[in-house]
Residue, then its C-alpha position, 0 to 999 in steps of 0.5 A: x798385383x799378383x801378390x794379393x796387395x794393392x798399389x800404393x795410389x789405390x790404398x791412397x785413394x781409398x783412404x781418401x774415400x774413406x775419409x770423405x764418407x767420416x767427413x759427411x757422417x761427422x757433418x749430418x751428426x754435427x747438424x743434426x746435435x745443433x738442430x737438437x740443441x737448437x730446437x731445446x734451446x726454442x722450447x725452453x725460450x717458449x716455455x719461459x715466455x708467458x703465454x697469451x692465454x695465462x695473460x688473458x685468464x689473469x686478467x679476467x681474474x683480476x677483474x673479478x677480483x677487484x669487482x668482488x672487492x669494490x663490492x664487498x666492502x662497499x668502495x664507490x666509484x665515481x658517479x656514472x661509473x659506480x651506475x655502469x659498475x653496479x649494471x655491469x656485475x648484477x643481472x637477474x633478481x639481484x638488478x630489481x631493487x638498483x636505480x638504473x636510468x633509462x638508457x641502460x635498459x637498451x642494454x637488456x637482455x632476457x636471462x633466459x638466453x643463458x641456454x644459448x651459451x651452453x648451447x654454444x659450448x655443447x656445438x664448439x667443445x664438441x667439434x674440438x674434442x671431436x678433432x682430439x679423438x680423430x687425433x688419438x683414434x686415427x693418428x690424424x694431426x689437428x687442423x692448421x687453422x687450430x694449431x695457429x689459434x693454439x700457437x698465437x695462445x701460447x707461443x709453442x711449437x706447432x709439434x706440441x700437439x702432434x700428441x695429446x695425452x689422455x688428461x686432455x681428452x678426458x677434460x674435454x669430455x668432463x667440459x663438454x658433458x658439463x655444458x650438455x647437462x647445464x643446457x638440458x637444465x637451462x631447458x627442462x629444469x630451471x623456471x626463469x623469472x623475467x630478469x634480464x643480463x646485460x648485452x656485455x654479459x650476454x656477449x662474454x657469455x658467448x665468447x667465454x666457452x670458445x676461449x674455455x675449449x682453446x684453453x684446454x689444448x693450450x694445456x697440453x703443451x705444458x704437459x710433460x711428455x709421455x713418450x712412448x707410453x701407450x695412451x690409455x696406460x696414462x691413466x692414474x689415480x688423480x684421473x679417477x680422483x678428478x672424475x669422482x669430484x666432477x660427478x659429486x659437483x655436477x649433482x650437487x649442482x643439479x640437485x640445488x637446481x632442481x630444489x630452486x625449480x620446485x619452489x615454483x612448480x606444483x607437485x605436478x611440474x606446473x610452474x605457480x609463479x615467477x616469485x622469489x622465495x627463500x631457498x631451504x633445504x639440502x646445501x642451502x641450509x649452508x650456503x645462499x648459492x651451493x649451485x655456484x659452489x658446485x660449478x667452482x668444484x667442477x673446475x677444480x675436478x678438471x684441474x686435478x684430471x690434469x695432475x693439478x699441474x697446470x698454471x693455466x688451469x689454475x688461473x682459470x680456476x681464480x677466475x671462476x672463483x672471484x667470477x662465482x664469489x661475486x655473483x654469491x655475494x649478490x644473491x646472498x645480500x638479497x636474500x637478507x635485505x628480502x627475508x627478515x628471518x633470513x638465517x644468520x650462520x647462513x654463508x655466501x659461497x662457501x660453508x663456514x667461510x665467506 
């Protein structure tokens, strides 16, 4: 109209337009609160679903520790069964003195070999964490063929690893300069008897590295969110306090090996004989086995890298101590059933303890 207003049917008409444009906007924020909701509602049903990989850590721990405990106070199982049992958790020097029938020796497998389970980790933890520093480095996602393996561990949902936080990178560095030192030790360090393992101890070893690298990026699902701090300002006081306990272990462990070694090396590294001989010096004054003491602290340094809040972790950490507890028992008991002036206040495992 010449009067600057317009018809009745043309406001009519843009209200309904406008309306329209309410309707659509009312209906993307209603969708998108219940894929919101929805998507909340999926993480905490996930979140309270056990994980497959916290089934299968509890298990092997569970195993260990009724191991350890049979053992330990000298429970027997019925005939064959106590002969497949006592096989099944000795190998090296600690199999010498058992009666084992002949058709348990196919079985054999040279205890040297243990060099090619950390030569696995070494290959496998270091393509893994090769694919988390293009991840964090390049923006790169992880392959699918992963993110379905971490799936099936774990339940959670694929984005659960679109970021990864500084804590699992860093255990996968500590994790995989763990398995480089100890084949270089396995390599140039450590002077094998003839003692043999067992074929099912030889084919865990190979397998337990793979499912150890996994496990790490299942845990950072269960990680809380950084959001958007940047990735190295994550960095915190337990990174340095589980950095610091990871060194001190690793030569602790190194150096408990290297005093095993020189018992049969002259001053000149040639290696005198294949004998057993009591170990003295340094932590073995406190206990028969520092070295499997030192390869529990390790683990444990990498559970306080990740803020000691991980279930999963610490699930791994009660495997590896029932799994070392045991192997420290053995040991303990051969040395005092070999040397009569064995020392008495001498412990197993752990200083003052077991």
């Amino acid at each position: 109209m010449a009067d600057g207003t317009l018809p009745d049917h043309a406001v009519e008409g843009s209200i309904s337009e406008f309306q329209l444009v309410e309707l659509k906007i009312s209906s993307i924020c209603f969708r998108r609160n219940n894929y919101t909701r929805g998507r909340k509602y999926d993480d905490a049903a996930a979140m309270h679903t056990i994980a497959i990989v916290n089934i299968i850590w509890f298990l092997l721990a569970l195993c260990f520790i009724v191991a350890f405990c049979l053992y330990k106070f000298s429970l027997k199982l019925p005939n064959r069964l106590e002969d497949v049992f006592q096989d099944l958790i000795r190998y090296g020097k600690t199999k010498e003195h058992i009666k084992r029938p002949s058709w348990q020796l196919f079985f054999n497998v040279s205890k040297r070999c243990f060099s090619h389970f950390y030569a696995v980790s070494v290959m496998w933890n270091g393509l893994l964490l090769l694919f988390s520093i293009r991840s964090v480095v390049m923006r790169e996602t992880l392959p699918d063929w992963l993110i379905d393996a971490l799936w099936c561990l774990t339940g959670r949902p694929r984005d659960a690893w679109n970021e990864l936080h500084l804590s699992i990178l860093l255990i996968q560095v500590l994790l995989w300069v763990h398995s480089l030192r100890r084949l270089l030790e396995c390599l140039f360090v450590s002077v094998f008897s003839n003692g043999v393992i067992h074929i099912v101890q030889y084919a865990f070893g190979l397998g337990y590295y793979v499912l150890l690298g996994l496990t790490v990026l299942c845990i950072n699902a269960s990680l809380p969110q950084s959001g958007a701090v940047p990735f190295f300002k994550q960095l915190t006081w337990y990174h340095a306090i589980g950095t610091l306990l990871f060194i001190w272990a690793s030569l602790l462990q190194h150096w408990s090996l290297s005093l095993l070694a020189k018992m049969r090396t002259d001053n000149s590294g040639k290696v005198e004989t294949l004998a057993h001989k009591m170990p003295r010096g340094g932590w073995f004054e406190l206990v028969s086995c520092p070295h499997y003491l030192a390869e529990l602290l390790i683990y444990v340094a990498m559970s306080v890298c990740c803020g000691c809040s991980s279930l999963t972790w610490w699930l791994v950490v009660l495997y590896v101590l029932y799994n070392q507890a045991l192997a420290a028992q053995l040991c303990h008991d051969y040395y005092r059933s070999k040397f009569e002036t064995y020392p008495r206040q001498r412990k197993a495992f752990i200083p003052f303890v077991l």
